[in-house]
C-alpha positions as CSV (number, residue, x, y, z in Angstrom):
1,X,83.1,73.4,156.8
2,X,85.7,74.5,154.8
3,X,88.2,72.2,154.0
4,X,91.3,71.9,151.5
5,X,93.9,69.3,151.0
6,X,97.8,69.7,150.6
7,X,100.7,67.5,149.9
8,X,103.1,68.0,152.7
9,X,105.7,68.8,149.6
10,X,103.8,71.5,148.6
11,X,103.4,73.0,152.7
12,X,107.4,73.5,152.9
13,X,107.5,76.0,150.1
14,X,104.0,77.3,150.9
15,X,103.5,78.0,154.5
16,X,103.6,81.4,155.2
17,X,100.6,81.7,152.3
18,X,98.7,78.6,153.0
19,X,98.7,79.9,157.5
20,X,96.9,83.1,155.6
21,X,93.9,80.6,154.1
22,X,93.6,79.2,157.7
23,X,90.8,81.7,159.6
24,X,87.7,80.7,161.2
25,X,86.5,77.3,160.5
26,X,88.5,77.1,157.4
27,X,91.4,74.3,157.9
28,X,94.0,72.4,155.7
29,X,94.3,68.8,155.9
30,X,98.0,68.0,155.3
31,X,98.9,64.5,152.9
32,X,102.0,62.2,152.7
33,X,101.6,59.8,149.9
34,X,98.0,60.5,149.5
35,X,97.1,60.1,153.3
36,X,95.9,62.7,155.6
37,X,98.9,62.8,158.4
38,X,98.1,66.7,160.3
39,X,96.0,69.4,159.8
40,X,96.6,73.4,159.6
41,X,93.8,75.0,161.9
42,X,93.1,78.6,162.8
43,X,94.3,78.8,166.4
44,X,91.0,80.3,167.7
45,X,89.1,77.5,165.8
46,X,91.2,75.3,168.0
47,X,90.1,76.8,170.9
48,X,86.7,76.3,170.0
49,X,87.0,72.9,169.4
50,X,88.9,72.1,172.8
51,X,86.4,74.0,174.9
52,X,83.7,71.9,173.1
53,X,85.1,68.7,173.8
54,X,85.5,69.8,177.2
55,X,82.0,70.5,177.5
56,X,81.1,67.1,175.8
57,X,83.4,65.0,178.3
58,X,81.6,66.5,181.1
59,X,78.3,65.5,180.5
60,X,79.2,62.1,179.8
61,X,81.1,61.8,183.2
62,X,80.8,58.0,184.2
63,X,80.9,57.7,188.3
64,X,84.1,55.7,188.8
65,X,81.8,53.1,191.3
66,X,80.2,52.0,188.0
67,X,82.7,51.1,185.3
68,X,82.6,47.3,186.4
69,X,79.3,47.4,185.4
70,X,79.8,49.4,181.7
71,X,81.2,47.2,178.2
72,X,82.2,48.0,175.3
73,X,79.6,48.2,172.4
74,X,80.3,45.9,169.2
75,X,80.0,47.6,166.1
76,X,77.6,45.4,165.4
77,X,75.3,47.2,167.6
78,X,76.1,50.2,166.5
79,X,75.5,49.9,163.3
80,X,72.2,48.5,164.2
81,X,71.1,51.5,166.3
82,X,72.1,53.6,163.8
83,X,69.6,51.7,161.1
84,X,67.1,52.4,163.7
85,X,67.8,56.1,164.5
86,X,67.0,56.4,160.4
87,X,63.8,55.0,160.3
């Protein structure tokens, strides 16, 4: 992944140059006062990432009938399954 990080002071002055740097997997991450607030992505990588989400959603489709019976994990757990999956 290639990523780069720019003050949003620095995009006004910059953009036509910095949309140039932006093709393939290759983004811009876009900073206010030193926090990441939108990112500059090649449109086609956008795509990409859409159509892959899509993909993801649908094989994780939950039958309406049995959300009563689904919760909410704590992070807790999580964080314990994820000790396991490393050992």
């Amino acid at each position: 992944m290639n990523i780069d990080i720019v003050p949003i002071t620095k995009v006004r002055s910059n953009l036509s140059s910095l949309t140039q740097k932006v093709k393939g997997e290759k983004y811009i991450i876009l900073t206010k006062g030193g926090t990441p607030r939108a990112a500059l992505v090649d449109i086609d990588y956008l795509t990409k990432l859409e159509e892959e989400i899509r993909k993801i959603y649908g094989k994780t489709f939950i039958d309406p009938t049995l959300l009563p019976l689904t919760r909410e994990f704590t992070k807790k757990e999580i964080e314990k399954w994820q000790k396991e999956d490393r050992l």
